[in-house]
N, C-alpha and C positions, 0 to 999 in steps of 0.2 A: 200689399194689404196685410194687416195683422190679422192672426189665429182668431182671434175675441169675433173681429168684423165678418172674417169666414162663415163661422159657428152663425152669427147671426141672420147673413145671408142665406144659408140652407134651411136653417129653423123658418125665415117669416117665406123664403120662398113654397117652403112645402103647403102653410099657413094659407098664400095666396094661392096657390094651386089649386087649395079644397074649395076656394069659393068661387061660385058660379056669377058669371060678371052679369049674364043675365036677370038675376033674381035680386042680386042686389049690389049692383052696379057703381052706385056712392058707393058705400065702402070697401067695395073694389078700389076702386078708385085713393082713395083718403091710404087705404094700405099699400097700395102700388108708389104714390107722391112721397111719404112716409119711409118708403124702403127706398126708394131710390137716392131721397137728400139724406137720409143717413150714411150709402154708401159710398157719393158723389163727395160730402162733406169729410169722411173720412180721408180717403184719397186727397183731399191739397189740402189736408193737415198734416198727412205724411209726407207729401210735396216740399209744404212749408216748413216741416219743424224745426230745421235748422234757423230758421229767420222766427225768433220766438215772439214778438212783437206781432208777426202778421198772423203766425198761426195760433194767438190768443183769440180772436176774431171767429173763428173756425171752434172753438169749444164753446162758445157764446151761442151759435149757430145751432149746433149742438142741444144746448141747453133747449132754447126755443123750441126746438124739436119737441123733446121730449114733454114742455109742457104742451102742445099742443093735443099731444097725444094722451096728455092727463088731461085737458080741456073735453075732448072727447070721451072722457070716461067716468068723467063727472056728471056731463049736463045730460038729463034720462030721455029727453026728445031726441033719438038717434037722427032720426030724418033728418027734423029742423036745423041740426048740426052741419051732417053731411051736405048739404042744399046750402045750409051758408059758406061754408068751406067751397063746397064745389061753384059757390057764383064767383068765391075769391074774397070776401068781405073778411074783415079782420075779426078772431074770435075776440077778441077783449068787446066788442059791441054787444056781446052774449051776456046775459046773465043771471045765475039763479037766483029768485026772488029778486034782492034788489040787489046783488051784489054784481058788478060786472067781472069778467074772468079775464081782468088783465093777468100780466106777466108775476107783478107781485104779490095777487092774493095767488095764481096756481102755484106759486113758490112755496108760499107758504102753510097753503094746506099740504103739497105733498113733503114737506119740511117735516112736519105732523106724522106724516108715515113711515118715512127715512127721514136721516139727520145726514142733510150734507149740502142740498140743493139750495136753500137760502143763503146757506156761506158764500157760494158759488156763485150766485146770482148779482151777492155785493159786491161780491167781490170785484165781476167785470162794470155795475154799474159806477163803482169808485176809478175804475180805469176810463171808462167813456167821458166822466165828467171831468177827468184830469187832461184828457187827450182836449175836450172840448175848452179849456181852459187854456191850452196850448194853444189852439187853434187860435181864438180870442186876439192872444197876446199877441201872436206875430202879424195881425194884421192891423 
């Protein structure tokens, strides 16, 4: 595991430690899921990286991640969030006023805050639709 992923592991572990699962329990929960695919995801990136094809898949992952956890910090109904999350239902069903929170409005609002995540975002959806083209063709 790299220094970066360490550092991040003690930082959100100290994080979950202060909160009381009792009290509020969803985001117990949503930061425990959160920490875990982060550092599960890490690990067979590093698995993978020699095979750079498979562990392209693995920063996509990634990505997902983190818009989730901007999906969460956007929408101001903490509960209603953590309750749909915790049933399992997909955030893109979520959304403010009338906008739903797929993948590429949370891109592109947090694009708006940092510049890099939209690049990012085309970038694997131009690899999906190339791969899905592939797929097409050989069969």
């Amino acid at each position: 595991m790299g220094r970066p992923i360490i550092k991040f592991s003690k930082r959100y572990g100290k994080v979950l430690g202060s909160i009381n699962p009792d009290n509020h329990y969803p985001l117990y929960m949503f930061m425990y899921i959160i920490i875990m695919y982060a550092l599960e995801n890490n690990s067979a990136f590093n698995a993978l990286s020699k095979h750079k094809l498979s562990a392209i898949h693995f920063i996509r992952m990634q990505v997902d991640c983190c818009l989730e956890v901007y999906a969460c910090l956007l929408y101001r109904d903490k509960e209603r969030f953590f309750k749909y999350f915790m049933d399992g239902k997909p955030t893109n069903k979520l959304c403010i006023g009338k906008q739903y929170l797929t993948a590429g409005y949370l891109c592109g609002e947090l694009n708006k805050r940092y510049s890099g995540p939209l690049c990012i975002f085309e970038i694997f959806r131009n690899i999906r639709n190339i791969q899905r083209g592939l797929q097409v063709g050989s069969s």
